[in-house]
CHARMM-style PDB file with segment names, atoms N, HN, CA, C and O in Angstrom:
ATOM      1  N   UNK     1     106.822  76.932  98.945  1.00  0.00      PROA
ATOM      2  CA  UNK     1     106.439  78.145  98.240  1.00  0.00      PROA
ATOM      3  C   UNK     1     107.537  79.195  98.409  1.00  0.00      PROA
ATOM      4  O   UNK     1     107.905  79.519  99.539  1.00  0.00      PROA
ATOM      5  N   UNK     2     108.048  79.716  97.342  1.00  0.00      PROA
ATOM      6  HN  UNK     2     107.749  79.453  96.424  1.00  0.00      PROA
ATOM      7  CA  UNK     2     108.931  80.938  97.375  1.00  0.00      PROA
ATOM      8  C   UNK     2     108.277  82.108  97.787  1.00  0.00      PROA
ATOM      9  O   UNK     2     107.135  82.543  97.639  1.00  0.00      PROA
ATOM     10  N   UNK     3     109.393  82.542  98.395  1.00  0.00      PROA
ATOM     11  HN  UNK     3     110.320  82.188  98.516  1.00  0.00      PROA
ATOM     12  CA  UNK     3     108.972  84.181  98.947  1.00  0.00      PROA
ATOM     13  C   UNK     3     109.474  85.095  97.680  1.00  0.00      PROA
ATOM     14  O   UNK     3     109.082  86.248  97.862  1.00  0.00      PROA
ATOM     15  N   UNK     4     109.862  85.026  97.034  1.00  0.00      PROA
ATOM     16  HN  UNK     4     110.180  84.090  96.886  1.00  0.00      PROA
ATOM     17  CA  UNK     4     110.390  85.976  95.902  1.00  0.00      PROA
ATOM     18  C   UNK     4     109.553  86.019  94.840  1.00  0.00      PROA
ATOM     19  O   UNK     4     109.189  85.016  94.226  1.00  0.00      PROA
ATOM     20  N   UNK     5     109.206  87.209  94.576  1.00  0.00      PROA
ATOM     21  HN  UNK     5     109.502  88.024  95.075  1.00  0.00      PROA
ATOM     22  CA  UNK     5     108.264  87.190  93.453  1.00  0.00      PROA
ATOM     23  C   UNK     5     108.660  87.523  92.041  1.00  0.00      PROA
ATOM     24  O   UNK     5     107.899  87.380  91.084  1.00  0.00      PROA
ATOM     25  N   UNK     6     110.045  88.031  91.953  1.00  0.00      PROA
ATOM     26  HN  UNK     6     110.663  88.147  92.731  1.00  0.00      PROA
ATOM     27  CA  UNK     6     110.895  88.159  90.350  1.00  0.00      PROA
ATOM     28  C   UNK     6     111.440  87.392  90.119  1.00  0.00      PROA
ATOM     29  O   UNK     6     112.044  86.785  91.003  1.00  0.00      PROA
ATOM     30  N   UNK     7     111.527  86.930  88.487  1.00  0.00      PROA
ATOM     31  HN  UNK     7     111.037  87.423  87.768  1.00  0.00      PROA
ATOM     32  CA  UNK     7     112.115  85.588  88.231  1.00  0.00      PROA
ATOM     33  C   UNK     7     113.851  86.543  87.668  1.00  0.00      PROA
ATOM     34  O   UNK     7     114.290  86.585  86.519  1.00  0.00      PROA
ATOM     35  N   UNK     8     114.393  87.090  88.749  1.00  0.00      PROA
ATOM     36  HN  UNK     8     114.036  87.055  89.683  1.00  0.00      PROA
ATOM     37  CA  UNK     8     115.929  87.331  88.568  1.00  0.00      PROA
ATOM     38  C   UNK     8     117.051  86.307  89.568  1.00  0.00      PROA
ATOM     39  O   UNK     8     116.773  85.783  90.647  1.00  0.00      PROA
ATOM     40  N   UNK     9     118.255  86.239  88.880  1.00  0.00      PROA
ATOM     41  HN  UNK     9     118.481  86.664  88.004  1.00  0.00      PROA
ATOM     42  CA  UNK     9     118.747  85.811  89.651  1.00  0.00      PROA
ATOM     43  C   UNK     9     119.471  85.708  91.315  1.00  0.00      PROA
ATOM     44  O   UNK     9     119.454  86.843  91.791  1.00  0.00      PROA
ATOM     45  N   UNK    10     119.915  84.973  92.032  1.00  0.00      PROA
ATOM     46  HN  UNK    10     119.928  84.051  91.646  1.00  0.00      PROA
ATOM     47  CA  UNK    10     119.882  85.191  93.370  1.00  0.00      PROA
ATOM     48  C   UNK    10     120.541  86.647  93.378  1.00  0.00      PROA
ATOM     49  O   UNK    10     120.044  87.726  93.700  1.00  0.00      PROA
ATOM     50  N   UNK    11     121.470  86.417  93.044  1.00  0.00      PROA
ATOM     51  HN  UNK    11     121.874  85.540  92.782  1.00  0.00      PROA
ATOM     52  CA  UNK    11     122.872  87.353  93.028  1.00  0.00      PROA
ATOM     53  C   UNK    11     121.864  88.797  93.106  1.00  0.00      PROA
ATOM     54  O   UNK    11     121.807  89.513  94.105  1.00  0.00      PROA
ATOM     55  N   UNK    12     121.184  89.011  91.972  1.00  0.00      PROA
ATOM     56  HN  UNK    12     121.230  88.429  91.160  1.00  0.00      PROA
ATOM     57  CA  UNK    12     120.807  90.348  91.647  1.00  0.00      PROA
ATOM     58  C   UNK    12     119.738  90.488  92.897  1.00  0.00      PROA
ATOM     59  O   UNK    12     119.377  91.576  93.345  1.00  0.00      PROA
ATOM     60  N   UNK    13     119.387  89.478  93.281  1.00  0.00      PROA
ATOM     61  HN  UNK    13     119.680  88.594  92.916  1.00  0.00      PROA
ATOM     62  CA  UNK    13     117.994  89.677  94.169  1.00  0.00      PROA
ATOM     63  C   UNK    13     118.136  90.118  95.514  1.00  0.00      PROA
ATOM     64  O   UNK    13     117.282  90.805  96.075  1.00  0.00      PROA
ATOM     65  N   UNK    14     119.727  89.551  96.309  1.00  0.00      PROA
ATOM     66  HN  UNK    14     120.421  88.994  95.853  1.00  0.00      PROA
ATOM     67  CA  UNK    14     120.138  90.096  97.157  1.00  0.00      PROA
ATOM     68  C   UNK    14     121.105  91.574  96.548  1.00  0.00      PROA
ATOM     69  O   UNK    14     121.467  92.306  97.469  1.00  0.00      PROA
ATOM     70  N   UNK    15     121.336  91.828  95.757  1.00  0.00      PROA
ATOM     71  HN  UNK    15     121.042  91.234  95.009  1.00  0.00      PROA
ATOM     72  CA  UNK    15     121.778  93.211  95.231  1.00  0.00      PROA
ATOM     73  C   UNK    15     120.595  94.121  95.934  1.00  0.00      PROA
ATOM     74  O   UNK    15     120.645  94.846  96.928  1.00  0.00      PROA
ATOM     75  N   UNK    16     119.494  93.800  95.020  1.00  0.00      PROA
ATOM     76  HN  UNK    16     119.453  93.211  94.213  1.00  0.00      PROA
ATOM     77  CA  UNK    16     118.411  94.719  95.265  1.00  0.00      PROA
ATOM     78  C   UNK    16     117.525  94.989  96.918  1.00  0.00      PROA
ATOM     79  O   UNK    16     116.761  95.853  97.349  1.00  0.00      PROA
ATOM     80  N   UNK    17     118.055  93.901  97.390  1.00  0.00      PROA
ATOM     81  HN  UNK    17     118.676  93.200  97.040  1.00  0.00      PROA
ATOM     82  CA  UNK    17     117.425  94.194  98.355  1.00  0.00      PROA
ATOM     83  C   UNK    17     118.746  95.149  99.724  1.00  0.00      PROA
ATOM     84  O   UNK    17     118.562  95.870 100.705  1.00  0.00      PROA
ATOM     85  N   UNK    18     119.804  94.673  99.121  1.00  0.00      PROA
ATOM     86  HN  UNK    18     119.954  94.087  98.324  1.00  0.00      PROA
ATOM     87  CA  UNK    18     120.450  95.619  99.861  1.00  0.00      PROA
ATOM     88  C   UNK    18     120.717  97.014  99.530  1.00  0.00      PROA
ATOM     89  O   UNK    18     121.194  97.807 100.341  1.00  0.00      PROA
ATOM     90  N   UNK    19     120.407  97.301  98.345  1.00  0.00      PROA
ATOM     91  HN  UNK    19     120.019  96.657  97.686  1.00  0.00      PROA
ATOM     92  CA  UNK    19     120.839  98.618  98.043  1.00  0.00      PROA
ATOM     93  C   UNK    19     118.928  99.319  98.248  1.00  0.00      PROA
ATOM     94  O   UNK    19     118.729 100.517  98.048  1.00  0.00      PROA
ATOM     95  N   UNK    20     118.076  98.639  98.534  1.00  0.00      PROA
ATOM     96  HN  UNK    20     118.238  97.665  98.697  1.00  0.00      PROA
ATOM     97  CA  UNK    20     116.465  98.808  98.328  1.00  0.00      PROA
ATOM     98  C   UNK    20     116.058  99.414  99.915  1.00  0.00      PROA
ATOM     99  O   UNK    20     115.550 100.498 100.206  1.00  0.00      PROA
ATOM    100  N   UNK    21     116.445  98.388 100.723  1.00  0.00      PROA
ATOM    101  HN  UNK    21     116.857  97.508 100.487  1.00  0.00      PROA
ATOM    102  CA  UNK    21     115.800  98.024 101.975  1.00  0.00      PROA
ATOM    103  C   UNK    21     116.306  98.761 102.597  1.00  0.00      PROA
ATOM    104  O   UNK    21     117.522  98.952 102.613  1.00  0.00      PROA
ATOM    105  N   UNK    22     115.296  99.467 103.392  1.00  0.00      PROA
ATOM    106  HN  UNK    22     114.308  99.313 103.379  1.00  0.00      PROA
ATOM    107  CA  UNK    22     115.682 100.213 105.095  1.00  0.00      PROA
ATOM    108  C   UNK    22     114.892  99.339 106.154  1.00  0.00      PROA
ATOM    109  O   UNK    22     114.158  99.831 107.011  1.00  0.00      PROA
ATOM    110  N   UNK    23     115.064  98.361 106.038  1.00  0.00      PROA
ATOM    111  HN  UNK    23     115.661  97.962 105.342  1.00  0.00      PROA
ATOM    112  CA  UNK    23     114.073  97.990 107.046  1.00  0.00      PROA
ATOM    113  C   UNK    23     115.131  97.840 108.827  1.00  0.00      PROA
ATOM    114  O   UNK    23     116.248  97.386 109.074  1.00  0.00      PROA
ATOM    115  N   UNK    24     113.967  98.529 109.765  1.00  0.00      PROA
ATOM    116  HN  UNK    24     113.059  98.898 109.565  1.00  0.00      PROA
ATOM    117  CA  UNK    24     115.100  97.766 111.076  1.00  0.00      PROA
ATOM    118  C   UNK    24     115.376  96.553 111.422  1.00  0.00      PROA
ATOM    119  O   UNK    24     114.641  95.572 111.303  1.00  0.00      PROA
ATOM    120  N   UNK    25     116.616  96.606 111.926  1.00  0.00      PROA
ATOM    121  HN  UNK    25     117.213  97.403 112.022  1.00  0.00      PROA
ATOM    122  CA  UNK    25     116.924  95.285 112.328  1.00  0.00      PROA
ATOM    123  C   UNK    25     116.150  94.204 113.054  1.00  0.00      PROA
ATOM    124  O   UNK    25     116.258  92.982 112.958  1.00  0.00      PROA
ATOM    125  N   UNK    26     115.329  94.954 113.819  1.00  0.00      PROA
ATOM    126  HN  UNK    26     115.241  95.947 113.897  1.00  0.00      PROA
ATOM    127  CA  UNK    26     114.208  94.051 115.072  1.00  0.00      PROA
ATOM    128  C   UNK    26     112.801  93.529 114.277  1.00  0.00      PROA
ATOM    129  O   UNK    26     112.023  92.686 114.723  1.00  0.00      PROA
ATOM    130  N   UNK    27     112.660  94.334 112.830  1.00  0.00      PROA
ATOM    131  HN  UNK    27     113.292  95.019 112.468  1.00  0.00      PROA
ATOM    132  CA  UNK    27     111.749  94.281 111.578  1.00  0.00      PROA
ATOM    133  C   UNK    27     112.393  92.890 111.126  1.00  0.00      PROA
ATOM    134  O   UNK    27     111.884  91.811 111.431  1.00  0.00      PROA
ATOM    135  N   UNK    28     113.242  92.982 110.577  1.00  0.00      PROA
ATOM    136  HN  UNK    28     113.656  93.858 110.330  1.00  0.00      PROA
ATOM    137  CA  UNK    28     114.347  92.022 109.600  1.00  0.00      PROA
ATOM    138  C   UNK    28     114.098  90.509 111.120  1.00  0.00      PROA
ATOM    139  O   UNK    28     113.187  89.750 111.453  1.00  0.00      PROA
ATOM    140  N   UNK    29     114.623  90.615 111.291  1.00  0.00      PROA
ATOM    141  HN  UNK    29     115.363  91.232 111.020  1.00  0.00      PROA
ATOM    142  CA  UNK    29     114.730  89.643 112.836  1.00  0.00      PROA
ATOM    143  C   UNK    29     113.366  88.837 112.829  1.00  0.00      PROA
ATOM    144  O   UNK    29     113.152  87.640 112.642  1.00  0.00      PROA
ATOM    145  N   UNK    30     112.359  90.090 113.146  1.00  0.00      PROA
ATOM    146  HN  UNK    30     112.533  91.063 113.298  1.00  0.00      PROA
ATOM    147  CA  UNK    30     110.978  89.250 113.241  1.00  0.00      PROA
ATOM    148  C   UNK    30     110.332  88.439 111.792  1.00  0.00      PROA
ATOM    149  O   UNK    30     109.543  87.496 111.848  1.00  0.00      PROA
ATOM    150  N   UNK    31     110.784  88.952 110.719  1.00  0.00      PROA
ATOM    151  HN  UNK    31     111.425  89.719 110.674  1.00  0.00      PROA
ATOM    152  CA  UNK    31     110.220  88.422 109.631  1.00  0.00      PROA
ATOM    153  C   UNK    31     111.585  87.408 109.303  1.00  0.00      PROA
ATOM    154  O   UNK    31     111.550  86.825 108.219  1.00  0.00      PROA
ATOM    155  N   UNK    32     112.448  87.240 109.944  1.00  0.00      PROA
ATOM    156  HN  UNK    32     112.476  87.714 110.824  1.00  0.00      PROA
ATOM    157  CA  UNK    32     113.762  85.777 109.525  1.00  0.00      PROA
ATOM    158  C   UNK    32     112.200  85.185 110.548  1.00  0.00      PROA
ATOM    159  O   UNK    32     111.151  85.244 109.906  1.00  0.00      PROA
ATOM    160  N   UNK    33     112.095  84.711 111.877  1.00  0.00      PROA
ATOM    161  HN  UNK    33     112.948  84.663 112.398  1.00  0.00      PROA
ATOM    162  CA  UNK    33     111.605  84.405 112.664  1.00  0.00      PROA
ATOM    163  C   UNK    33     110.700  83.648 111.914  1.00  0.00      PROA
ATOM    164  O   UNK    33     110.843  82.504 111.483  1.00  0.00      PROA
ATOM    165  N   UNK    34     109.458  84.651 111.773  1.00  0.00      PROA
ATOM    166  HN  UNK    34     109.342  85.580 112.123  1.00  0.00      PROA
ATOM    167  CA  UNK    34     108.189  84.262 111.195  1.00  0.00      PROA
ATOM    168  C   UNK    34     108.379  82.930 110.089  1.00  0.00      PROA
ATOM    169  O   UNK    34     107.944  81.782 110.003  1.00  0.00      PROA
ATOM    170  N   UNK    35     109.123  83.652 109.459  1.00  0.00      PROA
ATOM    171  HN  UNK    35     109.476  84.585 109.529  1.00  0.00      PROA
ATOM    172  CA  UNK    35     109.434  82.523 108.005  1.00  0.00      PROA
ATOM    173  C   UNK    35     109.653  81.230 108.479  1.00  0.00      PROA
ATOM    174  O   UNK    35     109.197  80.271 107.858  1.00  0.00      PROA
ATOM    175  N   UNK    36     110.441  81.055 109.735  1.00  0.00      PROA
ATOM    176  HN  UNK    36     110.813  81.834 110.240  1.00  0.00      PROA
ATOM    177  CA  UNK    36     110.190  79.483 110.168  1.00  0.00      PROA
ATOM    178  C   UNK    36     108.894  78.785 110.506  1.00  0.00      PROA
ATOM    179  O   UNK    36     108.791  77.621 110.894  1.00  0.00      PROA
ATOM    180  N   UNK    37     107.847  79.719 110.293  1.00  0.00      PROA
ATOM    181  HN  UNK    37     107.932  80.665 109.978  1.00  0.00      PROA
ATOM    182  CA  UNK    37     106.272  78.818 110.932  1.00  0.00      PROA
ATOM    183  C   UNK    37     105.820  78.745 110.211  1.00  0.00      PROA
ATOM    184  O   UNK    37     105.607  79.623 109.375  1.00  0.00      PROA
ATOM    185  N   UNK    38     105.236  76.919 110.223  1.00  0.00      PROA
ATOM    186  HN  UNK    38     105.409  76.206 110.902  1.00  0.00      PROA
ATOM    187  CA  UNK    38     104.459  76.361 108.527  1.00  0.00      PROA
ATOM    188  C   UNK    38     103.664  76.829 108.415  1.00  0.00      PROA
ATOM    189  O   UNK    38     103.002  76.388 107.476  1.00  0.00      PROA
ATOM    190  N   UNK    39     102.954  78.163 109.250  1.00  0.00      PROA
ATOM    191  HN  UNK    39     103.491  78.521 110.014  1.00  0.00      PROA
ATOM    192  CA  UNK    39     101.869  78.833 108.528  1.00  0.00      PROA
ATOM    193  C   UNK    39     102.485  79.873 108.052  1.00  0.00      PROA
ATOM    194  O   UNK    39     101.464  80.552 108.160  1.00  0.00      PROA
ATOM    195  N   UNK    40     103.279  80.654 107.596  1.00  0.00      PROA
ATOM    196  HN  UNK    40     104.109  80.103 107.508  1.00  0.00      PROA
ATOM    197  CA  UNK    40     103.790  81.682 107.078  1.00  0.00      PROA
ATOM    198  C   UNK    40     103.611  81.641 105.726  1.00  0.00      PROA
ATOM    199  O   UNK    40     104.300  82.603 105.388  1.00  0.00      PROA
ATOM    200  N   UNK    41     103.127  81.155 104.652  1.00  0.00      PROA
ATOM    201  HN  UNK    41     102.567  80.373 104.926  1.00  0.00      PROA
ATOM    202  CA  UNK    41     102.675  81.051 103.498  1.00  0.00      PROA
ATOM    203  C   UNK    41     102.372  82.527 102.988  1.00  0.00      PROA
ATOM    204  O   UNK    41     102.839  82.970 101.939  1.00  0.00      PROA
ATOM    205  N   UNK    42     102.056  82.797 103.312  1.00  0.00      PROA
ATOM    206  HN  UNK    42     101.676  82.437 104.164  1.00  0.00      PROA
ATOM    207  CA  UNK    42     101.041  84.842 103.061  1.00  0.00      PROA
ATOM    208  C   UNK    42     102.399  85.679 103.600  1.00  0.00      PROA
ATOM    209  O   UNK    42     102.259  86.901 103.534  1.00  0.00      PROA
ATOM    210  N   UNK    43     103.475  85.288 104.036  1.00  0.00      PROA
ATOM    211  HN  UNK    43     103.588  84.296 104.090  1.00  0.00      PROA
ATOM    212  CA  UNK    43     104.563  86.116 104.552  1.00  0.00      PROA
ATOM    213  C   UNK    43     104.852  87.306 102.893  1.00  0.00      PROA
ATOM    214  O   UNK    43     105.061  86.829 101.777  1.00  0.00      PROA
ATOM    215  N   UNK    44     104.798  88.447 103.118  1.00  0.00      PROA
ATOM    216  HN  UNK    44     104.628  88.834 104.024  1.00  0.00      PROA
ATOM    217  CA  UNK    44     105.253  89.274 102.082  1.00  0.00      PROA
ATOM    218  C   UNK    44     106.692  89.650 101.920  1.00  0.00      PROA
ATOM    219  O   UNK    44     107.330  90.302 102.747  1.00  0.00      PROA
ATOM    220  N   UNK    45     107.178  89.159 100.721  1.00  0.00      PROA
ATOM    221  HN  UNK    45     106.660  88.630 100.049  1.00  0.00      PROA
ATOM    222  CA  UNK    45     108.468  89.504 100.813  1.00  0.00      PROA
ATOM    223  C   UNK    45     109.203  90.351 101.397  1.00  0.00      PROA
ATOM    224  O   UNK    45     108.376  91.213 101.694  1.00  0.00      PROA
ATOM    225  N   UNK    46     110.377  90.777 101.841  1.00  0.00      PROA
ATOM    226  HN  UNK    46     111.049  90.077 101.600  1.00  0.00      PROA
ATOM    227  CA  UNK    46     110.635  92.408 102.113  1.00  0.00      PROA
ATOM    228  C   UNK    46     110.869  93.274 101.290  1.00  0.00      PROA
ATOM    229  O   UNK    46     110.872  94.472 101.573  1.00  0.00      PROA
ATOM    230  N   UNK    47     111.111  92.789 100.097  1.00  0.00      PROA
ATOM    231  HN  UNK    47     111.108  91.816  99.867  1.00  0.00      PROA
ATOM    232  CA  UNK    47     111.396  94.113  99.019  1.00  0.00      PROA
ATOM    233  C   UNK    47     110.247  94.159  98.278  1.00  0.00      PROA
ATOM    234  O   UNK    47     110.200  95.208  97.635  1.00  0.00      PROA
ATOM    235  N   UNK    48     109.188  93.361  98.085  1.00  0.00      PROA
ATOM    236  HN  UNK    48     109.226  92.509  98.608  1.00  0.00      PROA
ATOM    237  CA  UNK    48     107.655  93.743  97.599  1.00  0.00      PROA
ATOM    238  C   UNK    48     107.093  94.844  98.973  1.00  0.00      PROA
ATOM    239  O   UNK    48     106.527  95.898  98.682  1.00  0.00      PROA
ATOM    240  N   UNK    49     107.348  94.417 100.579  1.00  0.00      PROA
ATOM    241  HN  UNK    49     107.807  93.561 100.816  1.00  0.00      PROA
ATOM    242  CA  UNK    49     106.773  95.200 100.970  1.00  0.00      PROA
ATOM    243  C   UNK    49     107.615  96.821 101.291  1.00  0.00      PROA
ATOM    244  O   UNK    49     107.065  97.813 101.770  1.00  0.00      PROA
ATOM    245  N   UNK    50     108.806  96.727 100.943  1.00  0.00      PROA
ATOM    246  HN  UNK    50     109.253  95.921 100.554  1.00  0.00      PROA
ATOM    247  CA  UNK    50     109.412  98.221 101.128  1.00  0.00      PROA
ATOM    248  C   UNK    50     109.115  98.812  99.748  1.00  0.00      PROA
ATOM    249  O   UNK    50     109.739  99.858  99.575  1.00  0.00      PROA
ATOM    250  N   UNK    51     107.896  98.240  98.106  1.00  0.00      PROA
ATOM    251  HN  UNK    51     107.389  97.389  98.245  1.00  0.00      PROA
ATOM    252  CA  UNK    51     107.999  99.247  97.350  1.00  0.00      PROA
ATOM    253  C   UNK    51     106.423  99.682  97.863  1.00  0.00      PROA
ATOM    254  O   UNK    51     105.848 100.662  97.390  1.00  0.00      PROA
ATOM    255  N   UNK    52     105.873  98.875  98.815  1.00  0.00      PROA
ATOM    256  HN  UNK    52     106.340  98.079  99.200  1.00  0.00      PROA
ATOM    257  CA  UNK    52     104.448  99.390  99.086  1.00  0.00      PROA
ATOM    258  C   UNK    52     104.588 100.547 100.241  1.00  0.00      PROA
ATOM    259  O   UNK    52     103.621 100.674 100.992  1.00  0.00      PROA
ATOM    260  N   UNK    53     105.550 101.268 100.404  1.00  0.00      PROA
ATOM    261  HN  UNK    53     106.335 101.164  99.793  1.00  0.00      PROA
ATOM    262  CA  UNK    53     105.212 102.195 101.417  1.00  0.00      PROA
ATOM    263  C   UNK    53     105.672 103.635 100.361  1.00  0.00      PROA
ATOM    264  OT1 UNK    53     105.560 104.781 100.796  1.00  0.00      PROA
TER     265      UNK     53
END
């Protein structure tokens, strides 16, 4: 299951998330982490969850 929820290309998708995202590093870290456990399915993207704040 993909974590990305826009059908754009890679290129633009890491664009957006770098010019998008403030997230901290120890944030970023724990959600690389998470994404390795086969239950992580429900993991929310990071740039769906930095437009929910």
């Amino acid at each position: 299951m993909s974590n990305k929820t826009l059908c754009i290309t890679e290129e633009l998708y890491e664009y957006m998330l770098f010019v998008s995202l403030r997230e901290p590093d120890v944030l970023r870290e724990l959600r690389d982490e998470t994404r390795q456990d086969e239950n992580a399915n429900m993991q929310i993207p990071a740039l769906r969850l930095a437009w929910c704040r």
